[in-house]
C-alpha positions in Angstrom: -43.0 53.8 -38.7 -45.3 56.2 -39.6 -48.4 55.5 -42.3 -49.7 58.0 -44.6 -53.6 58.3 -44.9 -53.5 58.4 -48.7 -51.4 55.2 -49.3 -51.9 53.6 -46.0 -48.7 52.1 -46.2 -45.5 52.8 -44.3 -43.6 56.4 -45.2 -40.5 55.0 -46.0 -41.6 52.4 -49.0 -42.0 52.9 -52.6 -44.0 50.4 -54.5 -46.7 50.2 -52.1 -50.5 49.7 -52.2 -53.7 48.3 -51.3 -54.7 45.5 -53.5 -58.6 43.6 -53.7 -58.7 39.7 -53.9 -62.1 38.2 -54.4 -63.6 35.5 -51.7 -66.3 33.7 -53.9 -68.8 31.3 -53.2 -68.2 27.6 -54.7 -72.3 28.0 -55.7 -72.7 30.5 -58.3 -69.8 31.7 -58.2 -70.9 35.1 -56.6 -68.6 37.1 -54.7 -68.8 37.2 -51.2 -66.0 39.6 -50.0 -63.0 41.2 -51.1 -60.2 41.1 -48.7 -57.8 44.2 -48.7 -54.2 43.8 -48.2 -51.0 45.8 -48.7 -48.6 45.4 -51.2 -44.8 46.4 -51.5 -43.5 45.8 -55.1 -46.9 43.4 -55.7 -46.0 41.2 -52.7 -48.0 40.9 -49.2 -46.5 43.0 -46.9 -48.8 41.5 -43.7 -45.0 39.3 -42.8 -43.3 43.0 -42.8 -46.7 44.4 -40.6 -46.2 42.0 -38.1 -42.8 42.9 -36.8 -44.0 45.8 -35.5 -44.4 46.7 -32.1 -48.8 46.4 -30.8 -48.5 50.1 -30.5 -47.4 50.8 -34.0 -49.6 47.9 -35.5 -52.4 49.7 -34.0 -51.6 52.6 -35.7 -51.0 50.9 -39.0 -54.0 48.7 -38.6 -56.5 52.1 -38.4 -54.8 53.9 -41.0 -54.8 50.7 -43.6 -58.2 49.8 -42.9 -58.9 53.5 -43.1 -57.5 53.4 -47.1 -59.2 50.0 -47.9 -62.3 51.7 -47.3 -61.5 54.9 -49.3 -59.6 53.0 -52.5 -62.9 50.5 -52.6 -65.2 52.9 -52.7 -63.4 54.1 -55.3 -63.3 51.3 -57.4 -66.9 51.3 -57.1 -67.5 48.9 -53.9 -71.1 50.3 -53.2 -72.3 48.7 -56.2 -70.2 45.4 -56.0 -72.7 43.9 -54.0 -70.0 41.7 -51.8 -68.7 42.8 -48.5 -65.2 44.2 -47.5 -63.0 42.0 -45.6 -59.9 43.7 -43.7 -57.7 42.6 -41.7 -56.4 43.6 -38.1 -54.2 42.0 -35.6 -55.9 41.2 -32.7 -53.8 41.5 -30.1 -52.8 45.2 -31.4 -56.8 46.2 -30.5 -56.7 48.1 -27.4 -60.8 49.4 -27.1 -62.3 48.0 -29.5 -65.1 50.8 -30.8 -61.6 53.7 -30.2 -59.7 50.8 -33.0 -62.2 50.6 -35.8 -63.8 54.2 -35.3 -61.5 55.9 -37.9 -63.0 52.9 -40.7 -66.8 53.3 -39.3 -66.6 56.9 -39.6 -64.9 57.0 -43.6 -67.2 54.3 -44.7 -70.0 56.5 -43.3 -69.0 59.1 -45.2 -68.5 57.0 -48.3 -72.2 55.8 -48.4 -71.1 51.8 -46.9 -73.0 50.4 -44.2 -71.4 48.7 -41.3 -72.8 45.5 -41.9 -71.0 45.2 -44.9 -67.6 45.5 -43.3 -65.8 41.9 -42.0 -62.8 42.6 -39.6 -61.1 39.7 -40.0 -59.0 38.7 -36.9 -55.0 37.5 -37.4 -53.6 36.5 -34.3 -56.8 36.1 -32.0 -55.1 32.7 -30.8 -52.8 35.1 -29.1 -55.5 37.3 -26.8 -57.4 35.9 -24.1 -61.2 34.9 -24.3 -62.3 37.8 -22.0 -60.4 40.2 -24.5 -61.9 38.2 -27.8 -65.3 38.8 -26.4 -65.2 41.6 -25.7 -64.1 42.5 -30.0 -66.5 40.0 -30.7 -69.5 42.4 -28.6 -68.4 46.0 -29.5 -68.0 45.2 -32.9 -71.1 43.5 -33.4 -72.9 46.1 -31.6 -71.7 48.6 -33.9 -72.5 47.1 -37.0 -69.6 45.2 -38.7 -68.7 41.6 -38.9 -65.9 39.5 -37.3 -64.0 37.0 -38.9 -61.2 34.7 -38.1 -57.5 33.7 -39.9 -57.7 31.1 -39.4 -57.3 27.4 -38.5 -53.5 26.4 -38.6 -51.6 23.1 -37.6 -52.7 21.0 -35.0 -56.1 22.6 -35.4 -55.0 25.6 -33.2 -57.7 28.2 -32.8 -61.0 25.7 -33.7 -62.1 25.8 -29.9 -62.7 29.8 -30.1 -64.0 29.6 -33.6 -66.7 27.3 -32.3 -67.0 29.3 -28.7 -67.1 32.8 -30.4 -68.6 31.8 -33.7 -67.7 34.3 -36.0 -68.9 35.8 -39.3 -66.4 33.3 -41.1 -63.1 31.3 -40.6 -60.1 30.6 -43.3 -58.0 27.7 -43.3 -54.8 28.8 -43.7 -53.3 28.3 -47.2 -50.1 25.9 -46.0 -53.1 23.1 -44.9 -55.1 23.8 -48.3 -52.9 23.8 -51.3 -51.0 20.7 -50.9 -54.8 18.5 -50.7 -54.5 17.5 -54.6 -51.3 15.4 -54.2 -51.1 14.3 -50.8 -53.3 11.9 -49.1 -52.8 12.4 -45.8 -53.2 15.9 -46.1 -56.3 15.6 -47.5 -57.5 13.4 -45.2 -56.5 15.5 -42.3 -58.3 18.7 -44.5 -61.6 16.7 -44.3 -61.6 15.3 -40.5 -61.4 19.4 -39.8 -64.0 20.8 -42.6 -66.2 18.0 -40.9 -65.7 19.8 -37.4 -65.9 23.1 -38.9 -69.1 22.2 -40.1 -70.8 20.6 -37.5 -69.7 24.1 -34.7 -72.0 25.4 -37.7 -68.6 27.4 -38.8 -68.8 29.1 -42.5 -65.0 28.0 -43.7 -63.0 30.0 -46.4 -60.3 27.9 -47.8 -57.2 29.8 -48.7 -54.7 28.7 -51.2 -57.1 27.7 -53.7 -54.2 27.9 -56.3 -55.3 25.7 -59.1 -58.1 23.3 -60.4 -57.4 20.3 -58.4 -57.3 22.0 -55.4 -60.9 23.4 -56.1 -62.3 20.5 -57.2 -61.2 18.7 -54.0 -62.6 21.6 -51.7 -65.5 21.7 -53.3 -66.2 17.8 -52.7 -65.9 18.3 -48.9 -68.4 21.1 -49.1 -66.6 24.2 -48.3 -68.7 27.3 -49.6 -65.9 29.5 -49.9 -63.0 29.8 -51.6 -59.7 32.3 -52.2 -57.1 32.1 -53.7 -55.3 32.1 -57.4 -57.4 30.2 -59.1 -60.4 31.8 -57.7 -59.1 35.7 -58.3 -55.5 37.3 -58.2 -55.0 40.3 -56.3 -55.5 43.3 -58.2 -54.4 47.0 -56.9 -57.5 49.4 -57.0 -60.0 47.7 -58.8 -62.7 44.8 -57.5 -61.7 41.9 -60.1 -64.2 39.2 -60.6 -64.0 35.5 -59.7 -61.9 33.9 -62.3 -63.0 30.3 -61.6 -64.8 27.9 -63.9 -67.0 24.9 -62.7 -69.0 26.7 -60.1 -71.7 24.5 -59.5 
């Protein structure tokens, strides 16, 4: 599978581009970040990414983050005044400064600091701490953040967010949306924002799909949310946060 520089998006597809969703802050309602991600036909195509093999991920990885950069700065990121969050797989970074050279370099040329870059991290559950460190220093080193997706059942990944303390960490949207109309599940959402919290962890909930949801994240004191009823993807522009309430 081969990715085009201009789309960033596998050769073969049709209906494929890179799309901005806002990550706002519960006070004020500012925006923090805009997370890129690839569409095919207006869907995610992240589920499609990662049946590739580490050796085309790479590839893919580098070219898409590569286009994020490009299609935001078109849409007038250097202004925006919120950072860029995109993703890579972790376990498809082979050296780190060789991986994210390609992005450093176009953002350069595009007038965007490093620092305002986040490299957010799927999959770091699946790399070893030696190898996570060693992301964690290069990157760091070279300007851009690191962030992690995310915690998911059974709280897998929380020991290495609080060991490597990244830039931010998501809860993964299956633990966040269903918190409005199940009890247990909101329970169990607490306990973990309460751990989050005291490894000093800044958490973006995911999945924030609708007003109750919201209302109930913001009660535990999460500072960041994403999601539908925050901000909708949108394909080359930077849309606004959508939400109401912010307090």
């Amino acid at each position: 599978m081969t990715v085009p520089e201009t789309a960033a998006t596998p050769a073969s597809g049709a209906g494929l581009g890179i799309a901005f969703q806002p990550i706002a802050q519960i006070a004020g309602g500012r925006i923090h970040a805009y997370e890129a991600m690839v569409l095919r036909d207006n869907q995610p195509a992240a589920h499609e990414f990662d049946q590739l093999s580490a050796e085309q991920r790479c590839d893919v990885d580098r070219r898409c983050a590569v286009a994020a950069i490009r299609w935001a700065a078109t849409a007038g990121f250097a202004n925006s005044g919120g950072r860029l969050a995109i993703p890579l797989s972790a376990p498809a970074i082979g050296d780190p400064a060789e991986h994210i050279a390609p992005a450093l370099l176009t953002a350069r040329q595009y007038g965007i600091v490093a620092e305002r870059l986040v490299f957010t991290l799927h999959h770091y559950q699946a790399i070893t701490n030696s190898q996570l460190a060693d992301i964690m220093h290069v990157f760091g080193k070279l300007g851009p953040v690191v962030a992690f997706h995310g915690i998911g059942p059974n709280e897998s990944g929380l020991a290495a967010c609080g060991k490597f303390a990244p830039h931010a960490v998501t809860i993964e949207p299956e633990l966040v949306t269903s918190i409005a109309s199940s009890w247990s599940r909101r329970i169990a959402i607490e306990d973990l924002v309460r751990r989050m919290q005291a490894l000093g962890l800044r958490i973006v909930a995911a999945g924030v799909d609708n007003e109750p949801v919201y209302e109930r994240i913001r009660a535990f004191g999460v500072p960041l949310v994403q999601g539908s009823y925050v901000g909708v993807p949108a394909t080359g522009v930077l849309p606004q946060a959508a939400m109401r309430n912010a307090a």
